[in-house]
VEXDREN-2710 file (C-alpha; in Angstrom, 1 decimal):
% VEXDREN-2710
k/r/px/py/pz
1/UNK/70.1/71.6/-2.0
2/UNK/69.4/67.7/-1.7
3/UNK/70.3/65.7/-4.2
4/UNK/67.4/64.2/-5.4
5/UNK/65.3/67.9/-4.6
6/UNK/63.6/68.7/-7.9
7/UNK/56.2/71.4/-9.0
8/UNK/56.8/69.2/-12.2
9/UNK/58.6/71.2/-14.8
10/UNK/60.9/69.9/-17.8
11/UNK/64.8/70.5/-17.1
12/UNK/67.6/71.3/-19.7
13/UNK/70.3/68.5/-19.0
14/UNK/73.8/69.9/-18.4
15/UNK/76.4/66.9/-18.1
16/UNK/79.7/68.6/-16.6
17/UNK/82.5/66.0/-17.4
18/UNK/86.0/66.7/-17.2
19/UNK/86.7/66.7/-20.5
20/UNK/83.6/68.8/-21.8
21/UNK/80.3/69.9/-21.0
22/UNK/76.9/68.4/-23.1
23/UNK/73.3/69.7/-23.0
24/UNK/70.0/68.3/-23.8
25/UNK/66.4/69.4/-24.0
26/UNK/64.1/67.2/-24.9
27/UNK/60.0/67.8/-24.9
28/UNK/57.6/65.3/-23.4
29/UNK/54.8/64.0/-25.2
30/UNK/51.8/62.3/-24.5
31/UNK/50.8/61.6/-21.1
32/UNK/51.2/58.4/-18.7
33/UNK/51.9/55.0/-20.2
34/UNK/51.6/57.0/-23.3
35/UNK/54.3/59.6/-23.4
36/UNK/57.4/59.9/-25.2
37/UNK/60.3/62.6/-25.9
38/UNK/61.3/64.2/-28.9
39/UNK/64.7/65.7/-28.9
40/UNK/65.0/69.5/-29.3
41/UNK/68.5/70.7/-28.7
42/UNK/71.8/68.7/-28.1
43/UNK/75.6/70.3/-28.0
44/UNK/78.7/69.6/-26.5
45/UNK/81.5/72.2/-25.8
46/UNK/84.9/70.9/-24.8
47/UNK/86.8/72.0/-21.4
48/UNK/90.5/72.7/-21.2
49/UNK/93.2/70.4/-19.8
50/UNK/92.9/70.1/-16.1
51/UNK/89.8/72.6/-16.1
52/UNK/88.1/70.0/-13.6
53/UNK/91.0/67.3/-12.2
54/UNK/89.3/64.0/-10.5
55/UNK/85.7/65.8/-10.4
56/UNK/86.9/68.6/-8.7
57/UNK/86.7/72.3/-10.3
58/UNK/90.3/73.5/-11.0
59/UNK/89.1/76.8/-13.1
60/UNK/85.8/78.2/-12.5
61/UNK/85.7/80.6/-15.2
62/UNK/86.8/78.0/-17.5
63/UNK/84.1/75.8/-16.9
64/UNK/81.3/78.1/-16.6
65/UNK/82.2/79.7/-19.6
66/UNK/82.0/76.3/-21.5
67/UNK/78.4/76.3/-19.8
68/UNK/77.6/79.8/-21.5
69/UNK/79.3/78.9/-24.6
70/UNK/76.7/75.4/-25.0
71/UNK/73.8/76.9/-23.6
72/UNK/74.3/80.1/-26.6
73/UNK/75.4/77.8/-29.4
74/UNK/72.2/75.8/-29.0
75/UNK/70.2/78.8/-28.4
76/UNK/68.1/77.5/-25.6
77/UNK/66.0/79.8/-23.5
78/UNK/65.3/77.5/-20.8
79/UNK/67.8/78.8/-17.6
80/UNK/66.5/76.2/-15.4
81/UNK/69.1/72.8/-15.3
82/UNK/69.5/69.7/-13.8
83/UNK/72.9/68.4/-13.4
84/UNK/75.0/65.6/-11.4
85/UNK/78.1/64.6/-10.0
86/UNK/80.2/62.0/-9.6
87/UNK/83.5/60.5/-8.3
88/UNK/85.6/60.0/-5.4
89/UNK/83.3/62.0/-3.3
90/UNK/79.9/61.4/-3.5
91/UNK/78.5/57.8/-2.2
92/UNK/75.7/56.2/-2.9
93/UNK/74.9/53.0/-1.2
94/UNK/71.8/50.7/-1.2
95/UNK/70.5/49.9/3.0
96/UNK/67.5/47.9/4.4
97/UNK/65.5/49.1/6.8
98/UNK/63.1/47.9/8.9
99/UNK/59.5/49.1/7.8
100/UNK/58.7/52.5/9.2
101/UNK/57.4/56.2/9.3
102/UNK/59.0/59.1/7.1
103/UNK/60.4/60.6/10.2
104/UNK/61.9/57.3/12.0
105/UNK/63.2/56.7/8.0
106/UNK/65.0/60.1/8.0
107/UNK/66.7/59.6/11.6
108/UNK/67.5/56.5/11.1
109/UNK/69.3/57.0/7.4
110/UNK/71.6/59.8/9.4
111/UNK/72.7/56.8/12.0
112/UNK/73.7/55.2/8.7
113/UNK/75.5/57.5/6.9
114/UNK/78.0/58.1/9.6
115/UNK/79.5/54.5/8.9
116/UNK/80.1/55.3/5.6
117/UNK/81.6/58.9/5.6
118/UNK/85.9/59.2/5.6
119/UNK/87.4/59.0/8.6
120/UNK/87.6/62.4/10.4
121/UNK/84.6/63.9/8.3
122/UNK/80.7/63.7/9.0
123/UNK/77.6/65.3/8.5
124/UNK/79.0/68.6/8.8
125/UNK/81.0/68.0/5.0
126/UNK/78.2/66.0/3.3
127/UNK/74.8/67.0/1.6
128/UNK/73.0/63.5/2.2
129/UNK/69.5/62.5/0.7
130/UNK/67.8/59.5/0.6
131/UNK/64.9/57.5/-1.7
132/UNK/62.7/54.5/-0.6
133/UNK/63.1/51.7/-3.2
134/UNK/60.7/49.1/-2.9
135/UNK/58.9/48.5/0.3
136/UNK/58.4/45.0/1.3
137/UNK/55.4/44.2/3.9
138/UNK/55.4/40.3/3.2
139/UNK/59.0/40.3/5.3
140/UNK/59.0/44.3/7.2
141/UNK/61.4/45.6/5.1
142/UNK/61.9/48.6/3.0
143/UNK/65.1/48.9/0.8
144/UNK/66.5/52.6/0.4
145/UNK/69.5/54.3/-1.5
146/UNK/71.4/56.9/0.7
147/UNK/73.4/59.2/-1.6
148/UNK/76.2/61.6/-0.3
149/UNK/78.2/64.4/-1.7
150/UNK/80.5/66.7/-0.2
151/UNK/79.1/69.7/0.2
152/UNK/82.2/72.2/-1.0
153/UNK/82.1/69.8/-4.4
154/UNK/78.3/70.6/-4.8
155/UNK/78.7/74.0/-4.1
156/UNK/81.7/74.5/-6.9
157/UNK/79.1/72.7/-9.5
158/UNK/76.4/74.8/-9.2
159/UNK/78.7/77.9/-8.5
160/UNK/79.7/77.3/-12.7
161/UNK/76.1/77.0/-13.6
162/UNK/75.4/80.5/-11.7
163/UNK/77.9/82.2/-13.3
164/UNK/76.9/80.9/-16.7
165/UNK/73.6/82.6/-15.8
166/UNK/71.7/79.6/-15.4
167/UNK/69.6/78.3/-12.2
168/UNK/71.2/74.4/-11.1
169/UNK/67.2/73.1/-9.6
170/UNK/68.1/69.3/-9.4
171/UNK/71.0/67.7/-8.8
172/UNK/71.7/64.3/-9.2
173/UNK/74.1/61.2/-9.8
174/UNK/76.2/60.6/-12.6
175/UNK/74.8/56.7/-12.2
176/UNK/71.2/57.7/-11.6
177/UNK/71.2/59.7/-15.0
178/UNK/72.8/56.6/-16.7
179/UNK/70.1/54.3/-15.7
180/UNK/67.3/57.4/-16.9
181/UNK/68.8/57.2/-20.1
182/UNK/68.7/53.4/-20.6
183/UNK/64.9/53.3/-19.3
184/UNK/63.8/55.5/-21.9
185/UNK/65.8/53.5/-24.7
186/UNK/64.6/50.3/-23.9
187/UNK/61.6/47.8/-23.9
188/UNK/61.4/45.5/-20.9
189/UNK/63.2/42.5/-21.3
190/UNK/63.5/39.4/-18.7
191/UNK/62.2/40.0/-15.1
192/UNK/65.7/38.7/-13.6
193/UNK/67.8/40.1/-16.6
194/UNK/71.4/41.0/-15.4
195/UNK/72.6/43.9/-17.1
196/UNK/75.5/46.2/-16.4
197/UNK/75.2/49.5/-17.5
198/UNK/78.8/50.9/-18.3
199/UNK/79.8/55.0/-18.7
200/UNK/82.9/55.9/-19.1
201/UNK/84.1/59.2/-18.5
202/UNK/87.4/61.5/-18.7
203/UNK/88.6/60.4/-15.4
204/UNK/85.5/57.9/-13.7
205/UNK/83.7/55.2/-14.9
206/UNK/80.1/55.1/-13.6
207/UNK/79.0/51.7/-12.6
208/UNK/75.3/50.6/-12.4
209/UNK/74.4/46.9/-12.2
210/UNK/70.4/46.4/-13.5
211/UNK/68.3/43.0/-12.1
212/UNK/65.2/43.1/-14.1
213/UNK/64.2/46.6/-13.9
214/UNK/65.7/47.1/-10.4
215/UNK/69.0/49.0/-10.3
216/UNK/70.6/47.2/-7.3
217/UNK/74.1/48.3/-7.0
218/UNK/76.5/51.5/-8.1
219/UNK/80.1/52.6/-8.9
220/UNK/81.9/55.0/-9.8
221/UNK/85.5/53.4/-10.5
222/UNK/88.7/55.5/-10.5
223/UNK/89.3/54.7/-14.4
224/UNK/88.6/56.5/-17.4
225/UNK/89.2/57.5/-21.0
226/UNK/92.4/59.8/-20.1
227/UNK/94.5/56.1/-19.8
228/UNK/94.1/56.2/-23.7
229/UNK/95.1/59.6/-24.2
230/UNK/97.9/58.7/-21.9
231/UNK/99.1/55.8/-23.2
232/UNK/99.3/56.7/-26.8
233/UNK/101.1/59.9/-25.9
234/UNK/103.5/57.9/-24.1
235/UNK/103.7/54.8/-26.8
236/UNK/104.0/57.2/-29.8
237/UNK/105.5/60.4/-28.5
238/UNK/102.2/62.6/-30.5
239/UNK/100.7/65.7/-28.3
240/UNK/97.7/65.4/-25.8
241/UNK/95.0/66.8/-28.8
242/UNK/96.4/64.2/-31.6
243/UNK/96.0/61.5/-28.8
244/UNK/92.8/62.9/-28.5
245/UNK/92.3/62.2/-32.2
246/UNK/93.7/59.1/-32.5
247/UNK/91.8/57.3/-29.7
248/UNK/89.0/58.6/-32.1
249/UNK/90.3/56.1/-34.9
250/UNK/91.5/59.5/-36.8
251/UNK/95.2/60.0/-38.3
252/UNK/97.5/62.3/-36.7
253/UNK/101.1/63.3/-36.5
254/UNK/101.9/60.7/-39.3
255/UNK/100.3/58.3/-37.4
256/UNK/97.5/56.4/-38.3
257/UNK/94.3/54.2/-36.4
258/UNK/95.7/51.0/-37.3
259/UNK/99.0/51.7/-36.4
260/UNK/98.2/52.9/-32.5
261/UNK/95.6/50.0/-32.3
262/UNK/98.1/47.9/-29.8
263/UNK/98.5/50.9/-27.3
264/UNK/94.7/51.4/-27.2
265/UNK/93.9/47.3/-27.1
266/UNK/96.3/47.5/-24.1
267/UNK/94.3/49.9/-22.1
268/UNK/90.7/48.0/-23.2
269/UNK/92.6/45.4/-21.6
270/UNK/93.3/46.8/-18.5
271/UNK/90.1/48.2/-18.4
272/UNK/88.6/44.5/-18.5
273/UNK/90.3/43.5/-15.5
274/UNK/89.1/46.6/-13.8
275/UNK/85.6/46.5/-15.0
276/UNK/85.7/42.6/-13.7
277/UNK/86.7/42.9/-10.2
278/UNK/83.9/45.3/-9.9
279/UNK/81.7/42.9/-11.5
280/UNK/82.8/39.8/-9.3
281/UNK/82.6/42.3/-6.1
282/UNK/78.7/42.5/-7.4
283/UNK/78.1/39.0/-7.5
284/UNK/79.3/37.7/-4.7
285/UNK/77.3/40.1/-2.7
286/UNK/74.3/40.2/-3.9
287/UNK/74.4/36.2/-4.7
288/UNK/73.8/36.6/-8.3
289/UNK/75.2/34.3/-10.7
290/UNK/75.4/35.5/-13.8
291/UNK/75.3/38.7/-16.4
292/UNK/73.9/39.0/-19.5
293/UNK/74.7/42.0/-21.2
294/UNK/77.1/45.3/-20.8
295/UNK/75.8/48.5/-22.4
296/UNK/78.8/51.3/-22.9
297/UNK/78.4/54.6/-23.0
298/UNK/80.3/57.8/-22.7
299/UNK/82.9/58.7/-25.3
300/UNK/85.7/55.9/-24.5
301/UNK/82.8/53.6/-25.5
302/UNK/83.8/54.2/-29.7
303/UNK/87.3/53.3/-29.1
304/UNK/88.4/50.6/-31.5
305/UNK/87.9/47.3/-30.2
306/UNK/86.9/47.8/-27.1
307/UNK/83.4/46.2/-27.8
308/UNK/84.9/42.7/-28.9
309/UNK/88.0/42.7/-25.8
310/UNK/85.2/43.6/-23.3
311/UNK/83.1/41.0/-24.4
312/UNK/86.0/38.0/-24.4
313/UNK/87.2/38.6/-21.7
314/UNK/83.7/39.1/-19.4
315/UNK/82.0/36.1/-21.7
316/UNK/79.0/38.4/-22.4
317/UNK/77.7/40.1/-24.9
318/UNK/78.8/44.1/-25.1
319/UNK/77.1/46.5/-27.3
320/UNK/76.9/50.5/-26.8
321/UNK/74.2/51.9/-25.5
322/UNK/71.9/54.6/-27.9
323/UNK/70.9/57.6/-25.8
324/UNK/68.7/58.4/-28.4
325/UNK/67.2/54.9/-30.0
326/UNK/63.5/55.7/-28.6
327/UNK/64.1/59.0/-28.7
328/UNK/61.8/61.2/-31.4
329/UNK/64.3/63.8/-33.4
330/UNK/63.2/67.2/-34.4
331/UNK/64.6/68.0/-37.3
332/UNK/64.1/71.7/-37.1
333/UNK/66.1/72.2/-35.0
334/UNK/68.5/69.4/-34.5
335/UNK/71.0/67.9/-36.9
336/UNK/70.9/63.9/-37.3
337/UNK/74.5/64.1/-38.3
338/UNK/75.7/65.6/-35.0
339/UNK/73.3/63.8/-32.8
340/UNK/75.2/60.5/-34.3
341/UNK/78.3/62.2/-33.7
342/UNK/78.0/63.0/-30.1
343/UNK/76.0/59.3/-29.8
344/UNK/76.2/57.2/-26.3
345/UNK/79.1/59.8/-24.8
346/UNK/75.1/62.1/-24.7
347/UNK/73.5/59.0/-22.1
348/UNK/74.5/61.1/-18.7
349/UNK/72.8/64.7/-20.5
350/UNK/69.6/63.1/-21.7
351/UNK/69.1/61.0/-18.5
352/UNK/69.4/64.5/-17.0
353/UNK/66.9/66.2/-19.4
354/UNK/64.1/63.4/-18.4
355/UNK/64.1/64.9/-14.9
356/UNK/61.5/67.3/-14.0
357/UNK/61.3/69.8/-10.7
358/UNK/59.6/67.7/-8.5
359/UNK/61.3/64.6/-8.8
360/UNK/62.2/61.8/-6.6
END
């Protein structure tokens, strides 16, 4: 199954996090230049403790069960998906080439991949895929993303969606989907805009840096919302579920928001430095000088403060991003309550549910 392997059909979008699983289906309409989505269905369903453990599947039955559990809540029909992955093992890694065929292309992205594989693993371990960016014949270039998975984790992802009795027909990146979701949200804004584009996760923090409309470099950074959870329950003694709901700026074993708000402005600020170094790595390697906005999304995103801490200490401006802002609602059959509820922690799902069968 490559990874960006997709006849162009509309995909329900199954995000499998490690903290729950969220679906999406939107309809397209319009055509061309012309078309836009209207949401249809959108549900989360949360996963147990450990169920997956730094992207990889811990409990099977758990998590395909949480698939079944989604997919029957929201009633949706559809049995064909497109989902991602993300983490410590998958790699995806932006190369120029020199201009040439499809074939010389596809030998010559194998070469490639070897040098960025773990020592003592190769081909044999890794799905690998490849897109062409942009192809340049002013200079005889061509830039192209190589993307790499291990092949066991791939396997265990769309294992889950099997047993949940649905068909897995794309899968993608974590990052990729992030970026989908943004595009869709957004009207074009400078041609060299810098913008990072933030999601953070259970246990990973997906990383894509935006020039203009060109995504140009990605991460996926060993950090996520679990150092909240983990803090608080070490700060104020409470259990792992009111942790859960405190980080959500609800009260809980006697104690309150306010009251916690120094453990969790602690971790925002650890985060900063985290989110920095990445940011700094980006700049200095791609020569650009400057950013101009971070968009957040995932469910860590609505912790208190971190909006204000990210952008003091980063000097930009920080919002969250809205999976959804562009994004027709049909009423019928989807509740405006719960799709502000579930908000930007939806962005990987409905950048999912834009993909099609098909797809490059």
């Amino acid at each position: 199954m490559g990874l960006f392997e997709s006849k162009k059909k509309s995909l329900v979008g199954l995000d499998i996090g490690s903290s729950s699983v969220k679906v999406c289906e939107l309809q397209s309409v319009g055509k061309g230049s012309a078309v836009r989505y209207r949401l249809q269905k959108i549900g989360v369903a949360p996963l147990p403790f450990d169920a997956i453990v730094d992207g990889d599947i811990m409990d099977s039955n758990a998590v395909a069960g949480a698939i079944r559990q989604v997919l029957a809540e929201q009633k949706i029909k559809s049995k064909d998906l497109a989902i991602s992955v993300s983490g410590q093992q998958v790699m995806v890694k932006r190369v120029t080439f020199p201009l040439m065929s499809p074939a010389e292309l596809a030998e010559s992205v194998r070469w490639e991949a070897e040098s960025f594989f773990p020592a003592g693993q190769g081909l044999d371990s890794y799905a690998l895929d490849f897109a062409v960016i942009e192809e340049r014949p002013s200079d005889g270039n061509m830039d192209v993303v190589l993307v790499a998975c291990r092949k066991d984790k791939l396997e265990a992802y769309s294992a889950c969606v099997v047993q949940a009795g649905a068909r897995p027909l794309v899968v993608d990146v974590d990052v990729f989907a992030l970026q989908n979701a943004f595009e869709v949200n957004t009207t074009p804004g400078g041609h060299d805009e810098v913008i990072a584009l933030v999601n953070i996760g259970a246990r990973f923090t997906n990383l894509t840096m935006l020039v203009g409309s060109r995504s140009v470099f990605w991460r996926d950074i060993a950090w996520g919302g679990n150092e909240y959870t983990d803090k608080l329950m070490e700060d104020w003694g409470v259990s792992r579920e009111s942790a859960e709901l405190l980080k959500q700026g609800l009260a809980a074993e006697g104690r309150t928001a306010e009251e916690v708000e120094p453990s969790l402005s602690a971790i925002s600020d650890n985060f900063a430095d985290e989110l920095s170094r990445t940011i700094d790595f980006f700049r200095s390697s791609f020569k650009v000088d400057r950013l101009d906005r971070i968009l957040l999304a995932g469910g860590s995103s609505k912790v208190s403060g971190i909006l204000e801490i990210l952008g003091d200490r980063l000097r930009v401006s920080v919002d969250r991003l809205n999976p959804f802002q562009l994004i027709e609602l049909d009423e019928r059959s989807v509740d405006p309550a719960a799709v502000r509820d579930i908000g930007s922690s939806a962005a990987v799902a409905v950048g999912l549910a834009l993909r099609q069968v098909g797809d490059r």
